[in-house]
N, C-alpha and C positions, 0 to 999 in steps of 0.2 A: 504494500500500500504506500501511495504517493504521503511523503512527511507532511506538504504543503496543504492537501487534502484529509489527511487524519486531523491536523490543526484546525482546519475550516469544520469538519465534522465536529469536532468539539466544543468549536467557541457556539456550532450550534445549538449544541445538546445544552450547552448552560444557559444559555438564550430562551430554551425552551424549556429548561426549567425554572427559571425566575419568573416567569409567566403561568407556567400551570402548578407550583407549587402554591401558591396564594390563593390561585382560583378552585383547585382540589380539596384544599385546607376549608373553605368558604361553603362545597357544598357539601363535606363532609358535618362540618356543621348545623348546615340547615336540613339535610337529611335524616343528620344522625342515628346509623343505622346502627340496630343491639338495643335501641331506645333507653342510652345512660342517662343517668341523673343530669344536669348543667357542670361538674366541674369534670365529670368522664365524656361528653361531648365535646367539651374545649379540648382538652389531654388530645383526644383520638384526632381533631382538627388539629392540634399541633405536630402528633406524629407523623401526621400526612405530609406534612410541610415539611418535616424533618429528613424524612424518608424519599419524596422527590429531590429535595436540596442535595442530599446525600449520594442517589443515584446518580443524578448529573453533573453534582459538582459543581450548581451553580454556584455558589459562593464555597470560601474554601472549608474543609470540613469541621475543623473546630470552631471556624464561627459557627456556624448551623449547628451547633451543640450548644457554644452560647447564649445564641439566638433563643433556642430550646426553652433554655431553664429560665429565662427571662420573662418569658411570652408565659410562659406555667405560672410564674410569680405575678404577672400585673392582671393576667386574666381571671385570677383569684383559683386561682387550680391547686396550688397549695400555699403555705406559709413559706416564706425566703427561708429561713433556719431548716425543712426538711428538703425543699424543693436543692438547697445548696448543700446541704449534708454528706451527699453520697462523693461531691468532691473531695472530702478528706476521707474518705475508707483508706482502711490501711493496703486495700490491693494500690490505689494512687503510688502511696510510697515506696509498695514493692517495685512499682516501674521506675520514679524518681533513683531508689539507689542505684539498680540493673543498670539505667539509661550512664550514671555517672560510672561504672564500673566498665561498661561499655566503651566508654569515652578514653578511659587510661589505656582498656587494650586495643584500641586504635592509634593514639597517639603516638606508643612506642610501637606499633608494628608486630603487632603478637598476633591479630588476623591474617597479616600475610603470610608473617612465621610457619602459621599452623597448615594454612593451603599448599605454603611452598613445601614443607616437612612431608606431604602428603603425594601432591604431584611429583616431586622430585623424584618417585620410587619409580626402579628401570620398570617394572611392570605395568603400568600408567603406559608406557610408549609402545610397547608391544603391534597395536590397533589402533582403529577410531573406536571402534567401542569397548576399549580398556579408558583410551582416554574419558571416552565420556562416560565409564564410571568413576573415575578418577577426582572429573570436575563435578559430578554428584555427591560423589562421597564426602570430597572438599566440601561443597555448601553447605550440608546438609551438616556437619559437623560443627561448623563456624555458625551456622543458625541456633544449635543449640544455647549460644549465650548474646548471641548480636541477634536484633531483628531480624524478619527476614528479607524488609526493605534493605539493611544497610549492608547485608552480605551479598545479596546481589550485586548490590552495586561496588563493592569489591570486587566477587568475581570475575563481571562480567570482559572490564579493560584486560584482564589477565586473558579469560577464554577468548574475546575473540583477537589478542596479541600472539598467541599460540597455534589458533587456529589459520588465521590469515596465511603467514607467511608456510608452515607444512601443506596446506592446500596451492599455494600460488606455485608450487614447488612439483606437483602432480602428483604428490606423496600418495594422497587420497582422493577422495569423489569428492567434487567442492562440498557437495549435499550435505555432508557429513559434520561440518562447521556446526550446521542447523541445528542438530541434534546436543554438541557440544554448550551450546548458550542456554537450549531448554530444558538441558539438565542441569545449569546453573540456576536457572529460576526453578525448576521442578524440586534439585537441591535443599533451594532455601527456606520454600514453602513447606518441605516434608522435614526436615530437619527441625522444623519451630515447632513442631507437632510434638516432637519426642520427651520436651520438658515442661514445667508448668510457667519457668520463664521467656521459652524461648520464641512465643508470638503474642498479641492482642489479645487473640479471643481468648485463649487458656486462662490468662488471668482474669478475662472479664467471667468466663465463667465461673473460677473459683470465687471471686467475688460476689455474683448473684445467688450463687449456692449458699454461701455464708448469709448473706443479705435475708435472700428469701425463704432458704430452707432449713436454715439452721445448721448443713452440712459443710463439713474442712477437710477440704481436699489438699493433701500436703504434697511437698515437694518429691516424697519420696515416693508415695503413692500414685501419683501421674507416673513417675516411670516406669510403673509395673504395667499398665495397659499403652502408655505414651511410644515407649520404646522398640518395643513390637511392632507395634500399629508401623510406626514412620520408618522401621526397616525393611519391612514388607512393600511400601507403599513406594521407595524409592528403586528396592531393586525390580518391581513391575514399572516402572519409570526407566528406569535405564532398558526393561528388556522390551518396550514399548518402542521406546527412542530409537534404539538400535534396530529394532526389524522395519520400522517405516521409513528410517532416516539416513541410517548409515550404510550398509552394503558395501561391499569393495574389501578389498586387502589393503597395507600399506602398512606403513613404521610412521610413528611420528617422535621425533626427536624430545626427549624428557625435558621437564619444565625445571630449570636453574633454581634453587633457593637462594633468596638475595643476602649478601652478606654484607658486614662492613662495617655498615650504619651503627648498627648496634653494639661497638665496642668502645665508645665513646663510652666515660664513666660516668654520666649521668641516666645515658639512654639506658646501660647494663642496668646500673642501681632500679631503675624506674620499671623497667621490665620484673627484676629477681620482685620487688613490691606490688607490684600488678599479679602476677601470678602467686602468690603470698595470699594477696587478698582475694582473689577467686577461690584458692583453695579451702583458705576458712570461710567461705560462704559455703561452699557446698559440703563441705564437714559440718556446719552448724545446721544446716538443711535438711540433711537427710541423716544428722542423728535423731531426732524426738519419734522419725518415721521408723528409723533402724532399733528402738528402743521399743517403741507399740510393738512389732513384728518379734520381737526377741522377748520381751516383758508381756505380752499382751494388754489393747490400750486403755483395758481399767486399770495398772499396774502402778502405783502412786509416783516413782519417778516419773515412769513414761508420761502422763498427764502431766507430771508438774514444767517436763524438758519443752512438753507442747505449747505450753501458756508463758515461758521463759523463753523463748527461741521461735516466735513466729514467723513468717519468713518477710516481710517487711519491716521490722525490726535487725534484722541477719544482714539484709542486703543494703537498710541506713549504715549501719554499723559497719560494715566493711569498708562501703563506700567514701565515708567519710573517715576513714582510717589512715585512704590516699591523702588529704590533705595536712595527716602528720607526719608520712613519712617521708623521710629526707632524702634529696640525691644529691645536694652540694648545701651542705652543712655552711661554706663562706658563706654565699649568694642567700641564704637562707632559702634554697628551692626545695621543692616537695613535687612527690609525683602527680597532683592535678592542682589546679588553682583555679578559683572560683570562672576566671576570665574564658578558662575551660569548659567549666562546669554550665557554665550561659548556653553552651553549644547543644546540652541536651536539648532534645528535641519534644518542648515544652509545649508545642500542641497536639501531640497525640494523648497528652496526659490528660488536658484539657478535654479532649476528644472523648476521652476514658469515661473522664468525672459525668460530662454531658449525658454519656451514656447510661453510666448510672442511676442517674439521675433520672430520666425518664423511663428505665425499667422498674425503678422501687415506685414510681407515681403509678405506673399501669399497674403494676401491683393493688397498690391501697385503691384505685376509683374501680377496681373493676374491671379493664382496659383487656388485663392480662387474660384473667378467666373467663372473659367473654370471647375471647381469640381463642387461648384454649378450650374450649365448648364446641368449638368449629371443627376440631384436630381432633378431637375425644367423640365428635358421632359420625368422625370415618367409619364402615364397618373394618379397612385394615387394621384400627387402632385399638380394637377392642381388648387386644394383648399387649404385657410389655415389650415383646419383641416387633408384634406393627408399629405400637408406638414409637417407638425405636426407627425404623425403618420408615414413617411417614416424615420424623425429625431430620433425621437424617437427609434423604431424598431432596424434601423440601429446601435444609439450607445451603445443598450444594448448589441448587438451582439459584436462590437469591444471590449467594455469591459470585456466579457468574455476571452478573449486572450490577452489585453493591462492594462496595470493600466487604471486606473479611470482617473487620471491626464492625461496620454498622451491621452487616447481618447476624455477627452474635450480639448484637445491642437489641436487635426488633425481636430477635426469634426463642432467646434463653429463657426469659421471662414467661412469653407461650408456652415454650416446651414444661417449664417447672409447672405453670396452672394445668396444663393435659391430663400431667401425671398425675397430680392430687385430686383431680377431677377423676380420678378415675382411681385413685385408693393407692396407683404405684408408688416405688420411690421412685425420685423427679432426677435423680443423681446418673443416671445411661442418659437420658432424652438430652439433659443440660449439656454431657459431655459429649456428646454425641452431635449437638449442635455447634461446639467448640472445635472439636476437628475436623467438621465437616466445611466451617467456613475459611478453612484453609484452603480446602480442593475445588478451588476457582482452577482450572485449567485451559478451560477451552479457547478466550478472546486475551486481548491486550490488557483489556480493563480489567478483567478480575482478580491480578493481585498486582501489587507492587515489582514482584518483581519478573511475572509477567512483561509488564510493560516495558521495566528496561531495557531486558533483553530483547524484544522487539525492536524497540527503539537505534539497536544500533545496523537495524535494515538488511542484518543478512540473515532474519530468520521471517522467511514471507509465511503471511498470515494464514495461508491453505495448511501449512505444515502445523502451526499451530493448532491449529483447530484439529486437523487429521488424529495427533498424538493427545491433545486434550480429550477430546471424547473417549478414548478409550480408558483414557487416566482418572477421569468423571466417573467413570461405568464399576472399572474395579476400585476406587476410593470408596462409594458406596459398600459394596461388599467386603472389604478389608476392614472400613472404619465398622458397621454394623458387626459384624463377626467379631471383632477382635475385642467390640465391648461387652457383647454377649458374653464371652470365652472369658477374659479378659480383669473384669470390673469386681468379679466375687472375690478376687484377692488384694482389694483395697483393705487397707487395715479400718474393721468399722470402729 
């Protein structure tokens, strides 16, 4: 697709949404269908608005979250003190430390490190589809603690600097590049999958499960269904990629790990501190979870290591751990400084709270259970396993046309009222909508890093789509199964 013309596409679609998200919002109001009280008719008129805003992107997404909680407040939909509440939950602060922990292993170069420590292995070279497991395995790994916006967008200069010049070369079938970038985006997205911090939805789901249900889903406990799930999910990605995409023999020359940079004694110190402090994050993490499983979680330490060691309290703590520890004692420097720490990426947090925000409202007016009640007299959902499979289904579909974020903002909340509406626990549907808003596959739009990879124009959008749909097809079946299978060995 023409750049010139995807651009024109776009400025349409926000065009066209600034226009019908006002006027949708307007007749959801005067319809108001489910027949709510007045402040669950405004609520569902603001979701509407939030929800076209969010699709098209007419404005950018954390104002429309903004926006959101505003419009809740003056239209009298709740009081400002609950309406603004769910912006300080403690999942906020779990993303605040992450994003700053994030930031120190970027700055020294501990993402590259890791992709280069990984590509560089001669077996990576072997093919094109060694390499592009190579560059899946890479994302997918680097996802687990970066976004999986911001490892894309690592990888991708790297895949296609690698790819380029072995294709220009006759090494391989140019085709075969294609396959190399969409297992950087396929990577990144299925690697976020694997932990509870390593994408959006995960924690927006642990957060509305806490919010709504009462249930705490820990850090250790998503890895027991998380890790599976997005092992599974990447190697039918690469053998996806590889039958539609790759074809041919060839060798491609191993990808260099960079050196150099980092023997400067500032960079050494700030790196040996960076990885210091990831390790006691995830030691503090996944001990209260490694204690329930070894104690069991009526076990009085184990409860008391849970209520001591939450995981946004673990990832402040770390986080700001970097701004004491020294790498040049004269200078008085330290491995992050706040001037750093600005760089976090403060509107997705924003983005977060918004979200929050209007799933604890749907909640309390009704919004939720009345959407739920919709989902609940499918006749597929009359069990926890349709239920399951309608959640599911449902929000890979919306995240083909929504970010990943807002579709676990509109759909967790449904899925948690379904359940209870129907006597289940709400704990598969909830997470089951949390990984499922990952497996956007199909277009440019549906994830972040989709689009990048796109964006750098040598993966045409037939191919996308070709390798998407079948990535669509079996993420349903992997994510549904594997919480099935999966989920009975969360520590209850």
């Amino acid at each position: 697709m023409d750049g010139g013309f995807e651009r024109t596409l776009e400025r349409r679609l926000r065009t066209a949404g600034l226009i019908a998200g006002p006027g949708l919002a307007l007749l959801v109001a005067t319809v108001n269908p489910g027949g709510h009280p007045p402040e669950g008719r405004r609520l569902l008129a603001i979701i509407t608005l939030a929800v076209c805003f969010w699709m098209t992107e007419a404005i950018p997404l954390p104002a429309t979250a903004l926006l959101a909680s505003s419009l809740a407040i003056v239209t009298g939909v709740a009081p400002a003190r609950a309406v603004l509440a769910p912006y300080a939950d403690p999942v906020i602060f779990l993303f605040v430390g992450m994003f700053l922990l994030a930031e120190a292993f970027r700055k020294f170069g501990l993402d590259r490190e890791l992709a280069g420590a990984l590509l560089s292995r001669a077996r990576f070279a072997r093919s094109p589809a060694a390499l592009m497991a190579g560059f899946g395995a890479a994302s997918a790994a680097v996802s687990t603690v970066l976004s999986n916006t911001a490892t894309a967008a690592l990888m991708t200069p790297i895949a296609a600097g690698a790819a380029a010049p072995a294709a220009g070369r006759g090494a391989v079938p140019a085709r075969w590049g294609s396959g190399v970038l969409l297992m950087v985006a396929y990577g990144a997205s299925v690697g976020g999958m694997a932990t509870l911090v390593g994408t959006p939805p995960n924690l927006l789901v642990a957060g509305f499960l806490e919010r709504l249900a009462g249930v705490r889903v820990s850090f250790t406990g998503w890895l027991l269904f998380g890790v599976p799930i997005a092992a599974v999910l990447l190697l039918i990605a690469w053998a996806a990629a590889s039958r539609v995409l790759a074809g041919g023999a060839g060798t491609i020359p191993a990808i260099p790990r960079r050196e150099g940079a980092h023997d400067e004694p500032e960079r050494a110190a700030g790196r040996r501190w960076t990885i210091a402090a990831f390790l006691l994050a995830a030691v503090l993490w996944t001990l209260p979870g490694a204690a329930a499983l070894a104690l069991g979680p009526g076990h009085e330490a184990a409860a008391r290591l849970a209520g001591l060691l939450p995981e946004a309290a673990v990832a402040l703590l770390c986080a700001s751990l970097l701004f004491l520890a020294p790498i040049h004692r004269g200078r008085r420097a330290f491995a992050l400084t706040w001037e750093e720490g600005r760089n976090v990426n403060w509107g997705i947090i924003l983005l977060f709270g918004g979200g929050l925000s209007l799933g604890t409202l749907a909640e309390s007016t009704g919004i939720a259970r009345w959407a739920g009640q919709g989902i609940r007299d499918l006749p597929i959902a009359s069990t926890p396993a349709g239920l399951l499979a309608v959640t599911v289904a449902l929000t890979i579909l919306v995240s083909e046309f929504a970010s990943n974020t807002a579709a676990a903002t509109l759909l967790v909340p449904v899925a948690i009222a379904a359940a209870e509406a129907l006597g289940f626990d709400p704990v598969r549907p909830a997470l089951g909508v949390g990984l499922a808003a990952t497996c956007g596959f199909i277009f440019p739009v549906s994830t972040p890093p989709n689009a990048i990879v796109f964006g750098t124009g040598l993966v045409p959008l037939w191919r996308m789509i070709q390798v998407g749909i079948l990535l669509d097809l079996a993420s349903f079946l992997v994510v549904w199964l594997g919480l099935l299978l999966l989920t009975p060995l969360l520590p209850g």
